[in-house]
N, C-alpha and C positions, 0 to 999 in steps of 0.2 A: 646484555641484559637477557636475552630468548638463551641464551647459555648457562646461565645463570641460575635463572628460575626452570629450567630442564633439570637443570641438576638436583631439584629438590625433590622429595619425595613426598611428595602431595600434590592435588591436581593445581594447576593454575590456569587463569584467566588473564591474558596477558591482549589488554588494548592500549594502539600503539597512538596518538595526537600529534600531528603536526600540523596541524589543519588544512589537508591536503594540498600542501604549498607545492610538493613537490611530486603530484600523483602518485601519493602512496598505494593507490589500489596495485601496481605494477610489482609491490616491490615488500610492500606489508603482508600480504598473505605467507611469505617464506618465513618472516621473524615471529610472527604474533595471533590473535586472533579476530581482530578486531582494526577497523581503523577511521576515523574521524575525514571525510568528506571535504572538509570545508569550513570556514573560522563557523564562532561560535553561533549560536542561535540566541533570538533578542526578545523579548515581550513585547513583539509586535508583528502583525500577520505578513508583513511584509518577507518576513524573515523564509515564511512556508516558501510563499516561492520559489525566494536565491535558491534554498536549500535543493527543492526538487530538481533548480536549473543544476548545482554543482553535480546531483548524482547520475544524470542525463547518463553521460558515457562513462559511466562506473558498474550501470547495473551489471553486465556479464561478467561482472571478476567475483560475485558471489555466489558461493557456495558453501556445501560443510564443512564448517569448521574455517570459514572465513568470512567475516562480515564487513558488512560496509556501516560504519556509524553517521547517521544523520545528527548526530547531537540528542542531549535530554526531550523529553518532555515536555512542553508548557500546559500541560493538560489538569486542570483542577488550580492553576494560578490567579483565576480570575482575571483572562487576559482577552479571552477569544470564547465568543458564543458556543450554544452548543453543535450547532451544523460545523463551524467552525475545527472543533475541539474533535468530531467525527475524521473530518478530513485529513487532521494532523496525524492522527493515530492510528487510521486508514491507512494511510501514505508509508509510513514509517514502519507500517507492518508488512506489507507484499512486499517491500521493497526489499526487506529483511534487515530492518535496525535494531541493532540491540535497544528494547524498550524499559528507556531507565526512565521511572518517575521523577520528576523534576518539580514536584509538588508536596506540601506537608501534609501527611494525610490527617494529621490532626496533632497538633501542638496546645501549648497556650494561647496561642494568639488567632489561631485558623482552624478551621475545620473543612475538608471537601466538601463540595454538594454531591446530594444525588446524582445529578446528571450527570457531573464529569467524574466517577465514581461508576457510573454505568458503562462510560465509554472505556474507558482503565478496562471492565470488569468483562466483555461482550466476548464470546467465550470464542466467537467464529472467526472476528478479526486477530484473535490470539492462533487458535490455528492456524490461520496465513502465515503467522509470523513464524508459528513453530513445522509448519510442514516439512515432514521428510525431505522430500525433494530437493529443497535446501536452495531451489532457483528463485531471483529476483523478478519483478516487474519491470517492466521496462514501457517508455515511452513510445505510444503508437501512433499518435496524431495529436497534432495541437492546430486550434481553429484562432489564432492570435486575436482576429478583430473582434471575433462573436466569443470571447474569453471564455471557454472551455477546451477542456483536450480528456485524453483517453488513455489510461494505461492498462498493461493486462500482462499474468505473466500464468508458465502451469505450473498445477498442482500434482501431488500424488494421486493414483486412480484415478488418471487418466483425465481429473479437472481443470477448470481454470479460472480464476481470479478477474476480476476486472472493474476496474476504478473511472467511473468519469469527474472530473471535478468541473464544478460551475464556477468562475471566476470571478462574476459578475457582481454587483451590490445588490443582486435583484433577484427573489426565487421565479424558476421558470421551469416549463416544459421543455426537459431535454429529450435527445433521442440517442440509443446507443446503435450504430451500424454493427452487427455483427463480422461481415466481411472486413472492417477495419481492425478489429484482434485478430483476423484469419480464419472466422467461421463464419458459415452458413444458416446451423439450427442451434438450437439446447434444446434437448428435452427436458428440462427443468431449470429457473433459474431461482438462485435468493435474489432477495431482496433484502440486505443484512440489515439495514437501518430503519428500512420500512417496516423490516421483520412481517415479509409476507412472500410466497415462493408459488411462482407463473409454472405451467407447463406448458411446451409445444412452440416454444419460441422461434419465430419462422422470419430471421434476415432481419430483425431490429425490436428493440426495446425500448419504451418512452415510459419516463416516469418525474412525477415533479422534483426538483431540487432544490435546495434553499440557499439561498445568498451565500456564496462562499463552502457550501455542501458538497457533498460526495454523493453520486451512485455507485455503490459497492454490490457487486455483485459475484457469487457462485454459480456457475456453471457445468452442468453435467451432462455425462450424454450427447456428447458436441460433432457435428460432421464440419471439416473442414467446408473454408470458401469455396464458393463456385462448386458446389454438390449439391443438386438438387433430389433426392431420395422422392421415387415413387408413393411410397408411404405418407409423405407428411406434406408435397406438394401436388399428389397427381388428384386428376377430380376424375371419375367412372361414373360413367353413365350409360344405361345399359349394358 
């Protein structure tokens, strides 16, 4: 088939399904451009998980011009809240899945909401998905009892991405370690969801999360762990 459609004169888009019975990430990036992870995804949130657990030890096989497919969308199905509906398309984005809508945006019978309509629409977690760079996210800690964990992967210009999800049934005050994605400061972060951006971020981040949400976060201006910079930690006095 990668033979096949080569031979055409026209661009193609050639995603390969097996449901990574057989660790296609190893062997899908030589035939194709795309490759399916893991069985199908379900209209139910349980599904986010498996899905995040199958691409655990896949992230590094993405790059340009090779992706990893998490499966569709269930984003505007009226399946999953909207912290919910953040998460999913948060996740599927740093991670770098191709982001197919799995939802009608408007038929006879449906129509999106606003909300999930906004998340589709949020222009920053698109560029995650679309960054040059073309590297994935990867898992950097999971806290299993207290159900949260951390991912984070770079960006172009010297950024870097980074995802906490709450697992929990319950919004809470989380905290992000910076040391645990390999930094010490930001000198600026987003706050994509909150849509509100800190400067001068010194070894951690607390910001609330909602039942099953995301803290998404851009980060610029980053000194690695364990560098503490005169500038932003030392105190002078006389």
């Amino acid at each position: 088939m990668t033979k096949a459609l080569a031979a055409q004169s026209r661009k193609v888009l050639f995603q390969i399904c097996e449901w990574g019975l057989d660790f296609p990430a190893l062997w899908a990036p030589s035939l194709g451009h795309t490759w399916r992870i893991g069985n199908d995804i379900i209209p139910a949130w349980r599904s986010i998980f498996r899905t995040l657990n199958q691409a655990v030890p896949q992230t590094s096989f993405a790059g340009r011009g090779q992706w990893p497919d998490l499966d569709m969308l269930e984003v505007g199905n009226n399946v999953f809240t909207t912290p919910e509906e953040q998460t999913h398309f948060s996740m599927w984005a740093i991670l770098k899945s191709p982001l197919v809508i799995g939802a009608a945006l408007k038929d006879e019978l449906t129509q999106i909401s606003d909300a999930s309509l906004s998340v589709l629409s949020n222009k920053d977690v698109i560029a995650f998905n679309q960054d040059s760079l073309g590297h994935s996210a990867s898992l950097r800690r999971r806290w299993t009892e207290e159900a949260y964990e951390v991912w984070s992967g770079p960006l172009s210009g010297g950024k870097t991405v980074v995802a906490l999800i709450n697992w929990a049934n319950e919004a809470r005050d989380l905290t992000l370690n910076l040391p645990d994605v390999g930094l010490q400061t930001a000198g600026t972060a987003k706050d994509i969801w909150k849509g509100k951006t800190v400067s001068n971020v010194k070894t951690s981040y607390s910001s609330s999360v909602e039942a099953h949400g995301v803290m998404l976060l851009e980060l610029r201006d980053t000194t690695p762990a364990g560098v503490y910079p005169s500038s932003k930690f030392g105190i002078r006095n006389g």
